[in-house]
C-alpha positions in Angstrom: -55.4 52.7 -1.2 -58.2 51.8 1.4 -57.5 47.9 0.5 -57.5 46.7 3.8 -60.9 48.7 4.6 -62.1 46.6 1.4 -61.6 43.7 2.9 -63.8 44.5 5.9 -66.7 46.4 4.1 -66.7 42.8 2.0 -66.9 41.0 5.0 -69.4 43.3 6.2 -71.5 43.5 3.2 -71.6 39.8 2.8 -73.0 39.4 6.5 -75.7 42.3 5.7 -75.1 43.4 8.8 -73.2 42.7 11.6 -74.7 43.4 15.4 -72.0 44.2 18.2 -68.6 45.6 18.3 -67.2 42.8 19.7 -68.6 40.5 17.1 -67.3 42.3 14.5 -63.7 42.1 16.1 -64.1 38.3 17.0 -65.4 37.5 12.8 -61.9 39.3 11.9 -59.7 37.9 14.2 -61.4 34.4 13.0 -61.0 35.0 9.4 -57.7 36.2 10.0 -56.4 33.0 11.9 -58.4 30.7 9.2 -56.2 32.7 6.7 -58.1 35.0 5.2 -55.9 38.2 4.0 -56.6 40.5 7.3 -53.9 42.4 8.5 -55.0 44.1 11.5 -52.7 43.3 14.4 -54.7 42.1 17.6 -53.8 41.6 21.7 -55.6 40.0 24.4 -58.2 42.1 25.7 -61.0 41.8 28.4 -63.2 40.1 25.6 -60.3 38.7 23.8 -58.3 39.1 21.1 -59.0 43.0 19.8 -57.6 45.1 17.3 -57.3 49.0 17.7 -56.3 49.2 14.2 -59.5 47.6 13.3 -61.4 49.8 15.4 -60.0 52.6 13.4 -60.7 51.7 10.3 -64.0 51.4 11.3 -64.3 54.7 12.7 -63.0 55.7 9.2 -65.0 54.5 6.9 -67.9 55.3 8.8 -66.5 58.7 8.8 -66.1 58.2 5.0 -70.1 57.2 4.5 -68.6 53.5 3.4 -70.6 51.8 6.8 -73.7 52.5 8.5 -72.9 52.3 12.1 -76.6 52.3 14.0 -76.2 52.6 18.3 -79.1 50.9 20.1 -80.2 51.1 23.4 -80.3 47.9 25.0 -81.4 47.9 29.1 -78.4 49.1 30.3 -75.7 48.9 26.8 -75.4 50.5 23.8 -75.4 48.0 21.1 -73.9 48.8 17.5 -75.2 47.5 14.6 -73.1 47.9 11.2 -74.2 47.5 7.6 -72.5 48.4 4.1 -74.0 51.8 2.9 -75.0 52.3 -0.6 -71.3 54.5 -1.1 -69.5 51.3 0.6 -71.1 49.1 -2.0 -70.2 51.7 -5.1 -66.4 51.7 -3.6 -66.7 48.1 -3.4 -67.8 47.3 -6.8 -65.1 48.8 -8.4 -62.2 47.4 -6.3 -60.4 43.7 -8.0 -61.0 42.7 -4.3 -61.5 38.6 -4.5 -61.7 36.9 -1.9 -63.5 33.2 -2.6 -65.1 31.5 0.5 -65.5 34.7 2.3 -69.3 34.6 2.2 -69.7 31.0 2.7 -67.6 32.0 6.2 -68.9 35.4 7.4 -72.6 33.9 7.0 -72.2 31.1 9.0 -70.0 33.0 11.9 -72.1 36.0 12.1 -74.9 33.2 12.8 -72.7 32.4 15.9 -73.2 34.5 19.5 -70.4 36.9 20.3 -70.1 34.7 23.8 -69.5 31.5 21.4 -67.2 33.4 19.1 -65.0 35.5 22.1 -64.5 31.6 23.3 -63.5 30.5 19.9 -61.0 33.4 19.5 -59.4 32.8 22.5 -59.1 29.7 21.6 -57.1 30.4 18.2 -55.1 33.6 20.2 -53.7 30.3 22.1 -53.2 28.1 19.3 -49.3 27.3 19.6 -50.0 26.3 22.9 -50.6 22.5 24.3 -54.8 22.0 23.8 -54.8 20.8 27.9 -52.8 24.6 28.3 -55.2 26.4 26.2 -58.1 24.9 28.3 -56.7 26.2 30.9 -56.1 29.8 29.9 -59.7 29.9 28.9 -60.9 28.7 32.1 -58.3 31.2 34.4 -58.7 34.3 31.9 -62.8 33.6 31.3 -63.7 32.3 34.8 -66.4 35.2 34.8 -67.8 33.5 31.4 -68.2 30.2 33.1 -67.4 27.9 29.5 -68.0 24.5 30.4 -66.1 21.7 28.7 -69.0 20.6 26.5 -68.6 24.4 24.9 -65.0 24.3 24.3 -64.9 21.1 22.7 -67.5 22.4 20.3 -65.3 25.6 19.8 -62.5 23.6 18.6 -64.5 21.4 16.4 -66.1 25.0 15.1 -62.4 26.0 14.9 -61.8 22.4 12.4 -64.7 23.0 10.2 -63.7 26.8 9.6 -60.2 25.7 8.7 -61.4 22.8 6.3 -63.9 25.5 4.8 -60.8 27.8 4.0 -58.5 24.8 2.9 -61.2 23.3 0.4 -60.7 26.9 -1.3 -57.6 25.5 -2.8 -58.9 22.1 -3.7 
């Protein structure tokens, strides 16, 4: 029971904490489409891919005292801020969760800005697609975020180093 909220209070407790809903969608959705064991089903959103499921199990194990979720004022926004509570990191301790590379990962994306990672998760929502295609979805369904070529091509080479990360578990 509560396996799949496991998996994200790990990933949460090995960012510390994670700042912004949205970020905390796009890491998942990432870590998910590098392979990681994430099961929440996502669709295209205004900001991307998004999961209700995942919002929900947020909501629960906040509810259950497992994540601290703090709200922010920020000029005209509320800005969430989530960290693994001192019951999270008890339920976690005594789960056989494993999941190697997952730290190595979740540091180095939560590093990223949630503009950079909602560019590299459309990006991977469009993946079966031709690359010149998924250029251009980013360009018709993000006009309003204004990516320029210079940032997608480092997406996809973001999206190449996160998936030799996850292959080089098996190695």
């Amino acid at each position: 029971m509560l396996h799949d909220h496991a998996k994200i209070m790990a990933l949460i407790s090995e960012a510390g904490e994670v700042i912004g809903r949205k970020k905390l969608q796009k890491i998942i959705y990432i870590a998910k489409k590098i392979n990681f064991p994430f099961m929440e089903r996502y669709n295209f959103h205004f900001y991307g891919p998004y999961s209700e499921e995942l919002t929900l199990r947020i909501e629960e194990m906040c509810n259950l005292g497992f994540v601290h979720e703090t709200k922010e004022k920020k000029g005209g926004y509320y800005q969430y801020r989530y960290m693994l509570s001192e019951q999270g990191s008890k339920f976690l301790s005594i789960s056989d969760l494993s999941l190697p590379k997952l730290k190595e990962f979740t540091v180095d994306v939560n590093e990223k800005s949630s503009r950079f990672l909602e560019l590299v998760s459309t990006l991977l929502f469009f993946e079966e697609l031709p690359k010149e295609e998924i250029v251009e979805k980013v360009h018709t369904l993000k006009a309003k975020q204004n990516y320029s070529e210079d940032e997608i091509s480092e997406a996809f080479g973001y999206i190449d180093q996160l998936k030799s990360l996850k292959s080089c578990e098996t190695s």
